[in-house]
Structure formats: structure tokens, C-alpha cells
C-alpha positions as CSV (number, residue, x, y, z in Angstrom):
1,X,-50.2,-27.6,-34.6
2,X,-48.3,-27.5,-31.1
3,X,-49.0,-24.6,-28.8
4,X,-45.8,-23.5,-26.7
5,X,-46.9,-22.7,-22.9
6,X,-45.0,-19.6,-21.7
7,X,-45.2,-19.3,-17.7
8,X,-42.9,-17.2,-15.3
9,X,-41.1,-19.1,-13.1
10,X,-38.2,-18.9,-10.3
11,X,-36.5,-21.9,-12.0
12,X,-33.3,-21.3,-13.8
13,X,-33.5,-22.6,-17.5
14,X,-30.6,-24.0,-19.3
15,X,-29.4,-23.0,-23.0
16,X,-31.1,-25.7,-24.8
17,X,-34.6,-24.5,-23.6
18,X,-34.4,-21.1,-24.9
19,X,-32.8,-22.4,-28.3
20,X,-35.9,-24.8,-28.5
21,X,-38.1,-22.2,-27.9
22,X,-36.7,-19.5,-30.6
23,X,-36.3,-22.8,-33.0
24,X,-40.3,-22.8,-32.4
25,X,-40.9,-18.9,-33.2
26,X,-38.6,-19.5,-36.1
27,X,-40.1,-22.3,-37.6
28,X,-43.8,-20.1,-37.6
29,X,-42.3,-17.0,-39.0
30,X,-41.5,-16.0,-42.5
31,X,-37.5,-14.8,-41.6
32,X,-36.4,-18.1,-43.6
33,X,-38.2,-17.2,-46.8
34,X,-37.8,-13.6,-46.6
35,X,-34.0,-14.7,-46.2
36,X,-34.1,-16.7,-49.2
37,X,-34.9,-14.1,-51.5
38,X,-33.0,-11.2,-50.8
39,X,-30.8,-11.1,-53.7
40,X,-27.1,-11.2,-52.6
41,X,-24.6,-9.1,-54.7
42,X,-20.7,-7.4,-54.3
43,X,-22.1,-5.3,-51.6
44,X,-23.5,-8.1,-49.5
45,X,-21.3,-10.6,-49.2
């Protein structure tokens, strides 16, 4: 498994960074399969 290194820094990050980061957090959380069964009806479309 890959660790992510968080430090605080004065260096200005660019969009692709941060997406790569939450992409990480993501990919070790449950949110996709949670997602995947909440059943979708009328009412949430």
C-alpha cells in the first residue's frame, strides 16, 4: 500500500495535485460502494 506524505508548505500547488490527492482518499474509502447501493427511485433522479 502507498502512504500519501502530507507537509505544509509556502509552495503554491496546482489543480492536478489536489485532484490526485482526493482521487487517493477516494480510492481508500467506502463512498463508491455505499454509492452503489443506494437504490435510486422517482424521487431521486
Amino acid at each position: 500500500m502507498k502512504r500519501i506524505r502530507v507537509e505544509l508548505s509556502n509552495k503554491c500547488l496546482i489543480t492536478p495535485s489536489g485532484l490526485t490527492l482526493v482521487g487517493a482518499a477516494l480510492g481508500k474509502s467506502d463512498l463508491v460502494k455505499c454509492s452503489n447501493r443506494v437504490a435510486v427511485d422517482k424521487k431521486r433522479s
